[in-house]
KOLZA-723191 format. One line per 8 residues: number of its first residue (from 1); their letters; for each residue x, y, z of N, C-alpha, C. Coordinates in Angstrom, 1 decimal. Example, Ala and Ser with C-alpha at 12.3 -4.5 7.8 and 13.67 -1.06 7.14 Angstrom:
1) as) 13.2,-5.7,7.8,12.3,-4.5,7.8,13.2,-3.3,7.8; 12.8,-2.2,7.1,13.7,-1.1,7.1,12.9,0.0,7.9
This chain:
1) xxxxxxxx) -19.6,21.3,-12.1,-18.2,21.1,-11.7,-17.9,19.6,-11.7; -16.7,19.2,-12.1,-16.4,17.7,-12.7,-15.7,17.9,-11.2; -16.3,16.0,-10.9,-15.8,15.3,-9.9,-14.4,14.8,-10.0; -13.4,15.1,-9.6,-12.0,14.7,-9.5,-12.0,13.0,-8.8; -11.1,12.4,-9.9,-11.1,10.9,-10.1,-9.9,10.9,-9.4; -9.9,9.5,-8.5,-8.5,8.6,-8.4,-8.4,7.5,-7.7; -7.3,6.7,-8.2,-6.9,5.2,-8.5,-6.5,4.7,-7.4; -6.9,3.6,-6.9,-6.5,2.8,-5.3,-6.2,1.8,-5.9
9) xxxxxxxx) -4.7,1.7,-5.5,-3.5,0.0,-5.6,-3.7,-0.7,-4.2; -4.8,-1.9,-4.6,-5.0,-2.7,-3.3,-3.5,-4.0,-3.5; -3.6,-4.4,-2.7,-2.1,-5.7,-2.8,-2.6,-7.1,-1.7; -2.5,-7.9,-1.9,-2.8,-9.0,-1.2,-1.4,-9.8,-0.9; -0.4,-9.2,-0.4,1.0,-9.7,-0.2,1.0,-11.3,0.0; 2.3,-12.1,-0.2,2.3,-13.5,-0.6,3.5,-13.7,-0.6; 4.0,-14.7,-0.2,5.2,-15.3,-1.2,5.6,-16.4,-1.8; 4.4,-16.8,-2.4,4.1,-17.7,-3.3,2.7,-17.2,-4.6
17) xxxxxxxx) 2.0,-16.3,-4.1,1.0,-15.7,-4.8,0.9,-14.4,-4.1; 0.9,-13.5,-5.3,0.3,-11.5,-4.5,-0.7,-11.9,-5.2; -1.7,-11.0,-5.3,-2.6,-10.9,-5.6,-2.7,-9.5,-5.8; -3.3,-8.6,-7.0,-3.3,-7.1,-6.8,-4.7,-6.6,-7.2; -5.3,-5.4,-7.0,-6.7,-5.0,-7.6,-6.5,-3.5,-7.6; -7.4,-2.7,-8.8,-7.3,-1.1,-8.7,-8.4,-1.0,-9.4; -9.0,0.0,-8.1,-10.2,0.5,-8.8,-10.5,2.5,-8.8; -11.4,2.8,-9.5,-11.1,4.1,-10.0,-12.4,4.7,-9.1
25) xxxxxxxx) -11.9,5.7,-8.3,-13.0,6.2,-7.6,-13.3,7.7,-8.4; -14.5,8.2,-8.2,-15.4,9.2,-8.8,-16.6,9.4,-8.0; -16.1,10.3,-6.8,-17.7,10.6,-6.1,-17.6,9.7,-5.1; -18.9,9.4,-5.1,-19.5,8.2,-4.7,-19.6,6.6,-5.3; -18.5,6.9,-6.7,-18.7,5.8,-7.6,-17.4,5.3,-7.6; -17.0,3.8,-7.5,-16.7,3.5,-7.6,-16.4,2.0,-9.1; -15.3,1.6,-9.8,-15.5,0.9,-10.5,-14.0,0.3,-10.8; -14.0,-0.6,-11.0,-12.5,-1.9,-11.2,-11.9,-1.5,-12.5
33) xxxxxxxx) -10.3,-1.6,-12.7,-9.6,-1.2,-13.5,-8.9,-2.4,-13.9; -9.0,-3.1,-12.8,-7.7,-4.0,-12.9,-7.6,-5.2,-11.9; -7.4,-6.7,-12.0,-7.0,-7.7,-11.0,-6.4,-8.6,-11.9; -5.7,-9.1,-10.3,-4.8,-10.7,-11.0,-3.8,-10.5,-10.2; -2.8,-11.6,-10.3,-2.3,-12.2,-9.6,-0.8,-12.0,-10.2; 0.5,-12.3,-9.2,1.6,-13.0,-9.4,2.2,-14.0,-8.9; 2.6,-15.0,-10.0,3.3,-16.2,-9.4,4.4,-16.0,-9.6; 4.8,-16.1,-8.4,6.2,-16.6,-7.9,6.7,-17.8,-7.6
41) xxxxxxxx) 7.8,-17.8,-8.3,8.6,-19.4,-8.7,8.9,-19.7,-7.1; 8.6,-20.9,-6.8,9.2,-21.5,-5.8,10.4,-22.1,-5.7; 11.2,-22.0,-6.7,12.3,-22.9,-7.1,13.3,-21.7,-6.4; 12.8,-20.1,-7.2,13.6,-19.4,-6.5,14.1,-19.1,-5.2; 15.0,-18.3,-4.7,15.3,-18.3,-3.3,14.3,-17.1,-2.9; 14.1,-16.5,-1.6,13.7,-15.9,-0.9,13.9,-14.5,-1.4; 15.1,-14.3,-1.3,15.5,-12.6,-2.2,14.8,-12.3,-3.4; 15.0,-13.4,-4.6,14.7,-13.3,-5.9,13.6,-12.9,-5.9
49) xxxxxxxx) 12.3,-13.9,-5.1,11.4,-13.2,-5.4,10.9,-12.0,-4.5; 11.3,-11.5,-3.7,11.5,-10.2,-2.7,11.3,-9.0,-4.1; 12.6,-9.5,-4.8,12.5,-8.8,-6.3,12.0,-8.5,-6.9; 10.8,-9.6,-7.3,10.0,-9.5,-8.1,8.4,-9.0,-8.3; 8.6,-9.3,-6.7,7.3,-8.6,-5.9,7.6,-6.9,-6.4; 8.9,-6.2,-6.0,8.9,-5.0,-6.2,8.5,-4.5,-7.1; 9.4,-5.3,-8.6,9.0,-4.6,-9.9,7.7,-5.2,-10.6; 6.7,-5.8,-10.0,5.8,-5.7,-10.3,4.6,-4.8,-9.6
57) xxxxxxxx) 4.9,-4.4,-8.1,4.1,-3.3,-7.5,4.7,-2.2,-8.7; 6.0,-2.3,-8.9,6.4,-0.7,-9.2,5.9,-0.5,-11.0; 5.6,-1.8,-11.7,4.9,-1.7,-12.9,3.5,-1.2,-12.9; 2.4,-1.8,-11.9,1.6,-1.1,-11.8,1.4,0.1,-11.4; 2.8,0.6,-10.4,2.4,2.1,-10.0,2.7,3.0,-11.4; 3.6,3.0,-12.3,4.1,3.0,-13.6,3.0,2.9,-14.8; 2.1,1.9,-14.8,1.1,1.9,-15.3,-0.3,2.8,-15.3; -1.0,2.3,-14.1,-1.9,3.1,-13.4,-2.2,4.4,-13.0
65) xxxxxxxx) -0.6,5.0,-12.0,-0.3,5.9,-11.6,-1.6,5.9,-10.6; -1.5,5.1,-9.7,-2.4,5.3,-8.4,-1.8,6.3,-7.4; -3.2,6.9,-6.6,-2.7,8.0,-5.9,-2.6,7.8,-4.1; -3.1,6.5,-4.4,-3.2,5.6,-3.0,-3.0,4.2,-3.1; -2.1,3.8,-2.0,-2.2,2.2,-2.2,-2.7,1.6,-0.4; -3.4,0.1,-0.9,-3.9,-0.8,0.5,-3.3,-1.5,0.7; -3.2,-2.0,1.5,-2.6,-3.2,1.6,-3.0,-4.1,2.9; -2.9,-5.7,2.3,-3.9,-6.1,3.9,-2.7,-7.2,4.4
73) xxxxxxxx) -2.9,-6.6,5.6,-2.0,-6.8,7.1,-1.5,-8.4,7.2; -0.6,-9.2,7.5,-0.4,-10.7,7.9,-1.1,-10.8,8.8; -1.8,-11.9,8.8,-2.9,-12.3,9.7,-1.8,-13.3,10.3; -2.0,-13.1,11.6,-0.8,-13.9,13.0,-1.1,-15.3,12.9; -0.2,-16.5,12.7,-0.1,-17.6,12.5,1.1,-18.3,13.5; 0.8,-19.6,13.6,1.8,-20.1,14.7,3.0,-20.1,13.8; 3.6,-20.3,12.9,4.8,-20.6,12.4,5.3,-19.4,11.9; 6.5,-19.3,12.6,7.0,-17.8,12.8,7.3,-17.7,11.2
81) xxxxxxxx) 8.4,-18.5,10.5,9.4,-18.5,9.3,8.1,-18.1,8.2; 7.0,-18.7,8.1,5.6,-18.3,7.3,5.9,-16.6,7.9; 5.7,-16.3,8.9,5.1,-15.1,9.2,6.2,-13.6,8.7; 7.6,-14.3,9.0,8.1,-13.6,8.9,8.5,-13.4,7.2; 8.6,-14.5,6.6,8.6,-14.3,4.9,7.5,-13.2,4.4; 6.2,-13.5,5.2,5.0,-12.7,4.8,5.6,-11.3,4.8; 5.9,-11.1,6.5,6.2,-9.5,6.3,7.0,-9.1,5.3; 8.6,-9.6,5.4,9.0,-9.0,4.0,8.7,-8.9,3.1
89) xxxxxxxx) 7.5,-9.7,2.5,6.9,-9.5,1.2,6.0,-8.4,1.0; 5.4,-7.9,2.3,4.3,-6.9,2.2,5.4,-5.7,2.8; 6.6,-5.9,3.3,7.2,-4.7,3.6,7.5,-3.9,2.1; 8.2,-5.0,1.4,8.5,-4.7,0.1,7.8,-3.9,-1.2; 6.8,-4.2,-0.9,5.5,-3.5,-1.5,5.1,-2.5,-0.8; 5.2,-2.4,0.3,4.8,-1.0,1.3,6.0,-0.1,0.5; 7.1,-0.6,0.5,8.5,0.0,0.5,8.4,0.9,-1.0; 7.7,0.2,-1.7,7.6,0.3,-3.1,6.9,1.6,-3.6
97) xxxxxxxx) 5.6,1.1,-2.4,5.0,2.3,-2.9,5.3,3.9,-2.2; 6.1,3.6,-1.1,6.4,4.9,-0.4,7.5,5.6,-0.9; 8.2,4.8,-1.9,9.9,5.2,-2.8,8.9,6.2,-3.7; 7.7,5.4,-4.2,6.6,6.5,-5.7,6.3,7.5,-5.3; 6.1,7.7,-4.0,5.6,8.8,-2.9,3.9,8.7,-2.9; 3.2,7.6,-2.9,2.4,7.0,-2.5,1.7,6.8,-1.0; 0.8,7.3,-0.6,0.3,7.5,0.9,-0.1,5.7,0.8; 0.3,5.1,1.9,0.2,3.6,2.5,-1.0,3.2,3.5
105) xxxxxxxx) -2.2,3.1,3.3,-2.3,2.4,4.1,-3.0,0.6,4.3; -2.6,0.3,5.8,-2.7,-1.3,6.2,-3.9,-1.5,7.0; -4.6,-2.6,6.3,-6.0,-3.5,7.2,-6.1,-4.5,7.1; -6.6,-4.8,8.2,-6.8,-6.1,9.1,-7.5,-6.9,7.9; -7.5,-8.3,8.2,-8.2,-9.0,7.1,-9.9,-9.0,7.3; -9.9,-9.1,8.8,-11.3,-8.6,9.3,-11.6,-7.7,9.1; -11.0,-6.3,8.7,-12.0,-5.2,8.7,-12.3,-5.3,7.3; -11.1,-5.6,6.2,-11.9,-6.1,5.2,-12.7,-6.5,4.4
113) xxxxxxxx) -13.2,-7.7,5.2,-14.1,-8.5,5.2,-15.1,-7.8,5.5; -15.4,-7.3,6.4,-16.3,-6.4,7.8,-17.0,-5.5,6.3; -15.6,-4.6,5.8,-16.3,-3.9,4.9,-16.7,-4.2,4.0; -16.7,-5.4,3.3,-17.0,-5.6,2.1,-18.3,-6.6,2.3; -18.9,-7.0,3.5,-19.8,-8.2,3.5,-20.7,-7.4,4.6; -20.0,-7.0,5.5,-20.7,-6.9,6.9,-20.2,-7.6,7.9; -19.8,-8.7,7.4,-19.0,-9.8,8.4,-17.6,-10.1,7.8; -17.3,-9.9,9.6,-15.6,-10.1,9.8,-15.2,-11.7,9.4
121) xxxxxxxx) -15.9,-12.7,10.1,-15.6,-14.0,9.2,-16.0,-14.6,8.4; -16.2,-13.3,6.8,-16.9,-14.0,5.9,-16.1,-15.1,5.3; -16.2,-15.9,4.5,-15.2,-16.6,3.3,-15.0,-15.9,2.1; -14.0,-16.6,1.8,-13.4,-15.8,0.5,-14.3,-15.7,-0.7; -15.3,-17.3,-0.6,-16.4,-16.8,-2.0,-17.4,-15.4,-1.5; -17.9,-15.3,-0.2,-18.9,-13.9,-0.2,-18.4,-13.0,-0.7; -16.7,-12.8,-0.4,-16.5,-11.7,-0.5,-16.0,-11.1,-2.1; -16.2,-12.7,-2.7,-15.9,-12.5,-4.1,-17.4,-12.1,-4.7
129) xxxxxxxx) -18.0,-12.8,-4.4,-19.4,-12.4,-4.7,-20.3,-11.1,-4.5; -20.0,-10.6,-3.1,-20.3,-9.2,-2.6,-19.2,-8.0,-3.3; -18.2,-8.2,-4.3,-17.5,-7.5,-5.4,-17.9,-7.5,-6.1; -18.8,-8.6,-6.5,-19.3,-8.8,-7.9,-20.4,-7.9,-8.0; -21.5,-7.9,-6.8,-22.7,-6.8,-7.1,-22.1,-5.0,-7.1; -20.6,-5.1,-5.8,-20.8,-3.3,-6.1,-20.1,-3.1,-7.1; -19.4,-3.8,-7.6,-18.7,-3.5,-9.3,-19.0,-3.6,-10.6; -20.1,-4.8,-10.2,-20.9,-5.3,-11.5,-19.9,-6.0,-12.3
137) xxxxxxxx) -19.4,-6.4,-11.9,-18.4,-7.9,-12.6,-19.1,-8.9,-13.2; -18.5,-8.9,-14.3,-18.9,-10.0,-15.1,-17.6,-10.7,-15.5; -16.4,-10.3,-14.7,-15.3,-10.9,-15.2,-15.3,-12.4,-14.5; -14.3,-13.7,-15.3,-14.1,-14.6,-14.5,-13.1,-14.2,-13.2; -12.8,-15.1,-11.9,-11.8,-14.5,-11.0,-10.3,-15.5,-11.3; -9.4,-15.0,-11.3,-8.1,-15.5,-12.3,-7.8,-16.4,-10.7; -8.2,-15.6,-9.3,-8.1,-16.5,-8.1,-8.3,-15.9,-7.0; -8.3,-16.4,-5.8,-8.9,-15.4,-4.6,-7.9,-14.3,-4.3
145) xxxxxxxx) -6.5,-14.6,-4.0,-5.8,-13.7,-4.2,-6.2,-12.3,-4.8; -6.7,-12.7,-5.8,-7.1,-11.5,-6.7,-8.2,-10.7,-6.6; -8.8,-11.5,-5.7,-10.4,-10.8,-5.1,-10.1,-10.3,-3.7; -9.1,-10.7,-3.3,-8.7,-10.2,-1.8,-8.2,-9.3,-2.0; -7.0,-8.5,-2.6,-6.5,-7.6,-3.4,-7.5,-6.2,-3.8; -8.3,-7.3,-4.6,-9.7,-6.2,-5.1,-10.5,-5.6,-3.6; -10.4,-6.4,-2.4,-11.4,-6.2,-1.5,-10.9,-4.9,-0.9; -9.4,-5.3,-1.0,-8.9,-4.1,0.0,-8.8,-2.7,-0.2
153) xxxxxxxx) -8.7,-2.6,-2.0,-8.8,-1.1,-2.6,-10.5,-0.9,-2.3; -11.2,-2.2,-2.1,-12.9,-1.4,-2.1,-12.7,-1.0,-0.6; -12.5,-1.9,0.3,-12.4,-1.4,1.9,-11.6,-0.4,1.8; -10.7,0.4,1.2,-9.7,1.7,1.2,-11.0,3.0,0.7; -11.3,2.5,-0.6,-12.2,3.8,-0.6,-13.8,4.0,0.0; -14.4,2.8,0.9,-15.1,2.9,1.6,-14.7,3.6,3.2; -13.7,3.0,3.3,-13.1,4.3,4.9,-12.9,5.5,4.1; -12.3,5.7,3.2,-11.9,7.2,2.8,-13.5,8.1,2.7
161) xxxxxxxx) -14.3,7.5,2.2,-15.7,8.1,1.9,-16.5,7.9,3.3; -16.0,7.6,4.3,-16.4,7.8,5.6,-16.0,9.0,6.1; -14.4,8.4,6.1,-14.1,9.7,6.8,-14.3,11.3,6.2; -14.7,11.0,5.0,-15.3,12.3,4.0,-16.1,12.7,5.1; -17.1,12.0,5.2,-18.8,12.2,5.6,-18.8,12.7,6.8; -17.6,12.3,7.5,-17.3,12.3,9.0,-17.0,13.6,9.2; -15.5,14.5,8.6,-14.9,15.7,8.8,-15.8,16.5,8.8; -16.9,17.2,7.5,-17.7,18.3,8.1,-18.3,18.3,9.5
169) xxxxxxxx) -18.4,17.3,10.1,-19.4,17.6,11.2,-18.2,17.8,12.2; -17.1,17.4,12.0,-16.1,17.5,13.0,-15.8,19.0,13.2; -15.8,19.6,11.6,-16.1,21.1,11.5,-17.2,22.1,12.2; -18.4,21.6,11.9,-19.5,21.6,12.7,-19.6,22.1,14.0; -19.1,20.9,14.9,-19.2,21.1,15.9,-18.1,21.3,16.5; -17.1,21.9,15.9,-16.2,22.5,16.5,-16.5,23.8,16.5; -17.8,24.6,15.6,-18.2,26.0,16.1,-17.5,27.2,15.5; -16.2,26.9,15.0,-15.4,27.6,14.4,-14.7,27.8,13.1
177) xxxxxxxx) -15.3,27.2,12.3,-14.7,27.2,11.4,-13.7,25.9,10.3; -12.5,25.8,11.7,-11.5,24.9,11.2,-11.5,23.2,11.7; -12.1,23.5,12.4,-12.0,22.0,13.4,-11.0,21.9,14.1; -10.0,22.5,14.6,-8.9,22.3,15.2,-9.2,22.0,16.5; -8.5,20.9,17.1,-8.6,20.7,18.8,-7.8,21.7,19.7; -8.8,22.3,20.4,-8.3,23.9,21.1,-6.8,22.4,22.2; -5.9,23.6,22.6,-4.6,23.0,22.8,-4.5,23.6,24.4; -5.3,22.6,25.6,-4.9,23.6,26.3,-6.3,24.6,27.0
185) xxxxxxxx) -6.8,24.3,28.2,-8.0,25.6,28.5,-7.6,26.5,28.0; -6.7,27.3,28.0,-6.5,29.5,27.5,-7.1,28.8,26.2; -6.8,28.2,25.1,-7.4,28.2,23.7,-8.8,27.4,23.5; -9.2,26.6,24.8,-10.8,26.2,24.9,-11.1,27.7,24.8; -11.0,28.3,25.6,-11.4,29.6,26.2,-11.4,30.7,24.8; -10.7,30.6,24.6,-10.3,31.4,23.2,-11.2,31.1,22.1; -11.2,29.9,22.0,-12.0,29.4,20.7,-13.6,29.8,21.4; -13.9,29.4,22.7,-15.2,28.9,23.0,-15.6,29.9,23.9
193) xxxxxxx) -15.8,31.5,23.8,-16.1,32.7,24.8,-17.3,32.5,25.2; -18.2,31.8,24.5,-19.4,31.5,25.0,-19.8,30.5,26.1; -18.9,29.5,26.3,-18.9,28.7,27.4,-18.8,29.0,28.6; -18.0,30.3,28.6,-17.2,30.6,30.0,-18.2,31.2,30.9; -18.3,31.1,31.8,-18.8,31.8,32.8,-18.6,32.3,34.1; -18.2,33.6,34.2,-18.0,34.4,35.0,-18.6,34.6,36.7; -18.3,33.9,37.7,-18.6,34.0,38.8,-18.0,35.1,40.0
């Protein structure tokens, strides 16, 4: 039986540099499709490149045809006008990918890291380097941007292949089949006749 393949759109939101990465999962295997970066003109105003951000998420979803996108979270900084430019830039791309009908999800820059090194405050070369062994890269890095991007589609299909591993046992030891959380004692009771005991 052939293992069913699919494509994770990591994004490293910016607005001055995104950074993007997609890698092709299979199994347990994982392997890089794609990184690099976009620059955005600073000359431009604020909207324009809002813009540009879009139609370049929406070329790669166009391209690729990813079946999942990552995306990593604004890390909290004192200067609000940075923070809030951030958001719109990663809203925009969130936005982008949920118009494709693309499932979203957002992580922390620490868990990231967390997943791709072991440690939450690695630097950006480990974690360019700890890409490089599970991908086997031999490519040059066009910029960190680009490896942060990459990190996030690997931290995306590293939780997804958790929580793979995780659900049978949730099945398991629910005893019944479905895993469903009984709603309520009458349906503990229902699901679980063996517990009850009669006094």
């Amino acid at each position: 039986m052939q293992k069913r393949s699919k494509i994770i759109l990591g994004i490293d939101p910016g607005t001055v540099v995104m950074g993007y990465g997609l890698v092709k999962c299979t199994g347990n295997e994982v392997s890089m499709l794609d990184m690099g970066v976009l620059r955005l003109p600073t000359k431009e105003d604020g909207y324009e490149r809002l813009r540009l951000i879009h139609l370049k998420v929406l070329e790669l979803i166009r391209r690729f045809s990813p079946g999942e996108f990552a995306i990593e979270a604004p890390f909290f900084g004192k200067n609000v006008q940075s923070m809030l430019k951030l958001g719109r830039a990663q809203g925009v791309a969130i936005a982008t990918a949920m118009h494709a009908g693309i499932p979203v999800t957002e992580y922390s820059p620490r868990k990231v890291k967390q997943s791709i090194t072991g440690k939450g405050n690695a630097e950006k070369e480990q974690v360019w380097k700890m890409l490089q062994r599970i991908l086997q890269l031999q490519e040059d890095l066009p910029a960190y941007d680009a490896s942060d991007a990459l990190a996030v589609a690997v931290c995306h299909f590293f939780q997804h292949r958790l929580d793979e591993k995780l659900e049978p046992e949730a099945t398991n030891k629910a005893g019944r089949g479905k895993g469903k959380k009984a709603d309520g004692w009458e349906a503990f009771i229902r699901q679980n006749p063996d517990k009850v005991r009669n006094r």
